[in-house]
TIPASE-721903 format. One record per residue (C-alpha): x, y, z. Coordinates in steps of 0.001 Angstrom, whole numbers, padded with zeros to 6 digits, always signed. Each point is the difference from the previous one (the first is absolute). Layout:
REM residues N
XYZ/...
END
This chain:
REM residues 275
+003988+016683+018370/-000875+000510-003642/-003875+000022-000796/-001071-000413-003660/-003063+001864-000889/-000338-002128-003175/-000114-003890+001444/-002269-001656+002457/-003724+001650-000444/-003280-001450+000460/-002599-002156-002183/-003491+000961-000675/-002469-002359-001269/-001614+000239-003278/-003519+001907+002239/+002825+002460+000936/+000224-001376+003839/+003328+000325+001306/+000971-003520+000910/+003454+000174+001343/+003375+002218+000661/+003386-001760-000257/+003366+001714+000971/+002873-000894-002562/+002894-001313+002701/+001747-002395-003133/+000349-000469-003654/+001566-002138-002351/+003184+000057-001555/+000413+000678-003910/+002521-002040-001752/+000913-001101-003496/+001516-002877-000953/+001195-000782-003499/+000134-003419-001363/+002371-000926-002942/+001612-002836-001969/+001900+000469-002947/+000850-002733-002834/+002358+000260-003005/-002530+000261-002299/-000123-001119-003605/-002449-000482-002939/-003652-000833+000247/-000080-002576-002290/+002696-001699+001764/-001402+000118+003831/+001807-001309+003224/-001420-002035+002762/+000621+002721+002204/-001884+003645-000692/+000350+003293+002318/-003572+000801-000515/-000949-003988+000968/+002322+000008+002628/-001196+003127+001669/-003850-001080-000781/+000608-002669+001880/+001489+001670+003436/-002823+002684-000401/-002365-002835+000026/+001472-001537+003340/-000018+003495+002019/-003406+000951-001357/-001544-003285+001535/+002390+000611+003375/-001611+001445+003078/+002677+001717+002754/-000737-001487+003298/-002992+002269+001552/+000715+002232+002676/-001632+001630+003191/+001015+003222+001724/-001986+002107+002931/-000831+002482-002950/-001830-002537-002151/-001540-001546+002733/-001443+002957+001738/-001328+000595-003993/-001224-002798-000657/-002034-000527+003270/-001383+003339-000139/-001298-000422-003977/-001432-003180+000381/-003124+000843+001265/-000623+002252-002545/+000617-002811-002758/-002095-002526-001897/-000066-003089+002292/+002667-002253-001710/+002194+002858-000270/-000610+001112+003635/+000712-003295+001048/+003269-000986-002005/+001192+003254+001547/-000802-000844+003841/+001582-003349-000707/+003078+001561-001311/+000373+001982+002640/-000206-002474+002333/+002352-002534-002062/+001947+001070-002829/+000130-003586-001503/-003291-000446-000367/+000028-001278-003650/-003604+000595-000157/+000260+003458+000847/+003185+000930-002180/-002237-001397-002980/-003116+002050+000339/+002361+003340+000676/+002895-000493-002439/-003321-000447-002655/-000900+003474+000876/+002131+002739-002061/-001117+002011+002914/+001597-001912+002568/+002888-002068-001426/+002433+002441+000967/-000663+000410+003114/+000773-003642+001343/+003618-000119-001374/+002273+000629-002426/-000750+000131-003617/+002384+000225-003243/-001959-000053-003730/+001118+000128-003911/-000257+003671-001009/+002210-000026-003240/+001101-002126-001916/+002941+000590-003074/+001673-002834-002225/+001384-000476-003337/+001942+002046-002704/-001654-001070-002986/-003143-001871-002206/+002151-002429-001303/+002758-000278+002841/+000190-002133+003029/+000184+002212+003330/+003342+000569+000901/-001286+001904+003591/-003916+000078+001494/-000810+001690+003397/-002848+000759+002264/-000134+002426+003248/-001668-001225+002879/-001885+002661+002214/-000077-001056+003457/-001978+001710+002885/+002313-001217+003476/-001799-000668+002944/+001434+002210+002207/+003385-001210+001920/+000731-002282-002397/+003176+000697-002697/-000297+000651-003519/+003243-002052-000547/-001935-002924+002227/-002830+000167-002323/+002275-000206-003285/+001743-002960+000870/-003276-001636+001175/-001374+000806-003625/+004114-001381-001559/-000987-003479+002300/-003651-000137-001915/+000980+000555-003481/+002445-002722+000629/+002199+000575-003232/+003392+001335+000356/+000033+001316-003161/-002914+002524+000798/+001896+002701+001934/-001103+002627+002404/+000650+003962+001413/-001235+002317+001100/-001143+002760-001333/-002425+002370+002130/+000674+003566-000062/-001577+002371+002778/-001495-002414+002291/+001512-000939+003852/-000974-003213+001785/-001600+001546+003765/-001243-001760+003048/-003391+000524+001004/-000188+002821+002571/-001087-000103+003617/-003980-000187+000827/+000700+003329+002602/-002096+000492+002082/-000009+003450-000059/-000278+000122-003851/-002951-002294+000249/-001743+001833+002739/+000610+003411-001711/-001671-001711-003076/-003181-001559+001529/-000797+003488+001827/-000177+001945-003359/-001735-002563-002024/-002552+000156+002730/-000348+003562-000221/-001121-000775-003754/-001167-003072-000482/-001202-001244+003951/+000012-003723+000069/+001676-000973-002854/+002766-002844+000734/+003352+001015-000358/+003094-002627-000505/+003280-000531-001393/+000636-000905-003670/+003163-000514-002275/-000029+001070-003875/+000562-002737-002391/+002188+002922-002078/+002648+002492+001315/+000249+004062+000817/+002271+002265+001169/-000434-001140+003621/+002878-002254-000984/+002528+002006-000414/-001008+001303+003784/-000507-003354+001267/+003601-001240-001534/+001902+002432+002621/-002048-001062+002760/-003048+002707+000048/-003007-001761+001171/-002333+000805-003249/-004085+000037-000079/-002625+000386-003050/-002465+002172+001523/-002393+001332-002765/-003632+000785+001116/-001240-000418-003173/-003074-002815-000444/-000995-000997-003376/-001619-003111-001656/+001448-002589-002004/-001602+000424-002775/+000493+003627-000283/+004378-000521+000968/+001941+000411-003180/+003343+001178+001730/+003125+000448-002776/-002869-000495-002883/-001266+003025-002197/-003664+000165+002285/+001986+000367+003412/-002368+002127+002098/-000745+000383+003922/-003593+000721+001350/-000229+003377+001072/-002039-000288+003013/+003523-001447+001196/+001467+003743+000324/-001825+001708+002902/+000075-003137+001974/+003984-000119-000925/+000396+003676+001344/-001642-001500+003375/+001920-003307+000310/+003314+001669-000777/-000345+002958+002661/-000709-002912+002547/+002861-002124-000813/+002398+002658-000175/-001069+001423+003015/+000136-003653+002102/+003334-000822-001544/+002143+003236+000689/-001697+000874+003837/
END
């Protein structure tokens, strides 16, 4: 197996309690999509009925109003049942009713209004850029838009891009692909042993705090391992509080009463895993 010792990790809440542990077993897959139409062009003071930049307005419109159908997977469900009681009420509750039935319309409403949530009850694609137009005074002769999608895992990217094609309902809007570095993965297997290995040394640390499984709404290098078939985890011991996570930004920091628990946890699940 492959264990990542930047995914997973645990939450503490804004007193500094640690609330929960989750063990990365999925993530997302990145993919970019880009959207074009092109037009012959002409004059501005002469304009055509049709116009790139309308046209692809337009389709941008009808995907950023479109919801992919939710989905459900051991890993979200073992997530979201374990956060829920840890949540405000409604959000506690449209979790436990998710879990229990996807469809419940109710439920997908309250979470995918939450930018904290969203992504984990499906698949998601949004605008990111947008580029149109030669001139002031010309009518567009191109205009296009990428689409960033995060894939719920198991499902394909090329799935996904005809399912956006079928909403912008326009021939003349036309789609590839474009991602660079990513690789659509399956989630990996809940092991037992991995699981086991994991609870024991977050006791050691952190006794009584609950551990379960979680899957990252972006991507790492677990899925490159998890591509050729290496069961792949997230695995970090480190806790921190919302407030205080500002991973990729310029204030990225880690607590540092996090390293001499590390140093514990990590001789404990290395030790468990290779006996």
């Amino acid at each position: 197996m492959a264990l990542n010792i930047d995914g997973g990790g645990g939450l503490y809440a804004e007193d500094g309690k640690a609330e929960y542990f989750t063990i990365g077993a999925a993530e997302k897959t990145y993919a970019d999509f880009q959207m074009s139409v092109t037009n012959p062009g002409g004059h501005s003071s002469a304009p055509r009925k049709v116009n790139a930049i309308n046209q692809l307005s337009a389709a941008l419109v009808r995907i950023g109003n479109y919801r992919f159908t939710p989905q459900l997977s051991p890993i979200t469900k073992g997530y979201f049942e374990g956060v829920a009681p840890r949540q405000t009420p409604a959000i506690g509750a449209a979790m436990r009713a998710f879990a229990a039935n996807p469809k419940d319309q109710a439920a997908i409403e309250t979470l995918a209004a939450n930018p904290g949530y969203v992504g984990q009850i499906g698949t998601t694609c949004v605008t990111t850029m947008i580029s149109g137009g030669h001139a002031l005074n010309a009518l567009p002769q191109r205009a296009t838009a990428n689409i960033n999608c995060r894939i719920f895992p198991g499902v394909k990217p090329a799935s996904v891009m005809a399912e956006l094609a079928k909403v912008a309902a326009d021939p003349g809007v036309t789609f590839s692909d474009v991602t660079e570095g990513s690789n659509p993965t399956d989630a990996s297997p809940l092991r037992a042993d991995l699981t086991g290995a994991v609870k024991t040394a977050m006791g050691a640390i952190r006794p009584g705090v609950p551990v379960f499984p979680s899957m990252s709404a972006g991507a790492s290098d677990l899925m490159w391992y998890r591509s050729v078939g290496v069961p792949s985890y997230g695995v970090s011991p480190t806790f921190i509080k919302q407030s205080d996570d500002f991973s990729h930004g310029l204030n990225e920091r880690t607590p540092i009463d996090n390293i001499p628990l590390a140093i514990t946890y990590y001789r404990s699940l290395m030790t468990s895993l290779t006996k």
